[in-house]
N, C-alpha and C positions, 0 to 999 in steps of 0.2 A: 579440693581444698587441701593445701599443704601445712604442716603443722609443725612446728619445732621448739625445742628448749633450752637455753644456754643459761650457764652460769657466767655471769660478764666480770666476776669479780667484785667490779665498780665503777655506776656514771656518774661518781659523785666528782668527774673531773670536767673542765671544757674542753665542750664537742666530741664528749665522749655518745651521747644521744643522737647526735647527726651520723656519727661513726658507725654505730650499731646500726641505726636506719638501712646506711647505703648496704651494708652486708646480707642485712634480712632481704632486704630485694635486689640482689645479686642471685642471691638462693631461692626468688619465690617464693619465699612463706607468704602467708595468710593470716596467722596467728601464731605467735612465739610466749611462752611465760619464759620468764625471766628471773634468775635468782639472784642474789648477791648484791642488789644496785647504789644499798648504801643512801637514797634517799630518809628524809626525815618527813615528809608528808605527803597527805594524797595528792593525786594531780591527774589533768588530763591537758597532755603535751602533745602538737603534729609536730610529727619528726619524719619532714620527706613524705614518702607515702603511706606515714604509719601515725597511729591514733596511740601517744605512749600512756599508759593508765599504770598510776602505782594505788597502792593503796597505805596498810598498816608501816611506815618505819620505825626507827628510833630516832630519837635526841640526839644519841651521839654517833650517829649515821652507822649502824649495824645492821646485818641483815639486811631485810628489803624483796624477800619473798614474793610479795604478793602482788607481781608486777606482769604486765601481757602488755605485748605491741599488735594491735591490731589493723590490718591494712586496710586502707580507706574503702576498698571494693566491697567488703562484706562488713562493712561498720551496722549500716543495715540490717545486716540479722542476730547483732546481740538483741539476746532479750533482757538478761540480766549480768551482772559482775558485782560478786561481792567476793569485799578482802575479807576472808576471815579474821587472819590474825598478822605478823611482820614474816612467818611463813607458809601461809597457806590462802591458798583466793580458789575461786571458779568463775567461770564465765558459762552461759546459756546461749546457744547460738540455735537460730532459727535454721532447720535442715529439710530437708525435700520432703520426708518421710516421717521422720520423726525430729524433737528437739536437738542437738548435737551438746555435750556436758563436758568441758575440759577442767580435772583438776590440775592446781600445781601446787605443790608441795616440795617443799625445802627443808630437806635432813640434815641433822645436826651430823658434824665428822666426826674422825675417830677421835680427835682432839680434844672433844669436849667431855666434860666429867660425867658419870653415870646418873646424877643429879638433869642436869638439864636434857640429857636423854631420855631420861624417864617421864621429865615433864612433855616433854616431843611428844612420847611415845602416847600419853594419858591424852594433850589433847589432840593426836589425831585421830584416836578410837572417840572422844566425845565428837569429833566434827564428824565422822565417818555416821555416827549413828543418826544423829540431827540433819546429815545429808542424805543419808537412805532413806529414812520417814519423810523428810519433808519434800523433796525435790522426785524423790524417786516412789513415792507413795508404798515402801516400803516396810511396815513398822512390824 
């Protein structure tokens, strides 16, 4: 299974989602997260050979984190996919031996002010804890 991650900037343009498609199976991936995509709601789009799953956006098309292209050959072994939040999702995928667990997480740049990095920072330690007890039976 091939696995990749891009920041695409933004599909919030036409045929910007067909475009992505043909490149992800240029390269073989399997499953890509996706940051940046600039959607405002959830959705499950085929794009090509790919199953596109967004989840958390905004209103005014920011962010868009919590996005994976998943290829139709292993559509079958998600188990689960939740968006947590406009940057952060996981997907559950069924594996040989044991479960297979993809985070993706979208950090905020240098750009932004120490305020919304600290919010960043606050809920990825609250999802990180809520992921290790729950998923990971870690607590």
């Amino acid at each position: 299974m091939r696995f990749g991650s891009w920041n695409v900037k933004s599909l919030y343009r036409s045929c910007s989602l067909t475009t992505v498609a043909r490149e992800l199976a240029r390269y073989k991936l399997d499953l890509v997260s996706v940051q940046a995509v600039r959607w405002g709601r959830r959705c499950s789009v085929r794009a090509g050979d790919y199953i596109f799953l967004c989840g958390k956006g905004s209103e005014n098309h920011q962010l868009g984190a919590g996005v994976l292209f998943v290829h139709h050959k292993i559509v079958s072994s998600v188990k689960r996919v939740e968006f947590v939040s406009n940057r952060m999702s996981y997907i559950v995928l069924r594996g040989r031996l044991s479960n297979i667990i993809v985070l993706n997480v979208h950090e905020s740049n240098e750009e932004k002010n120490d305020d919304s990095k600290d919010s960043f920072y606050e809920e990825l330690e609250q999802f990180s804890k809520i992921f290790l007890c729950a998923l990971l039976k870690f607590c």
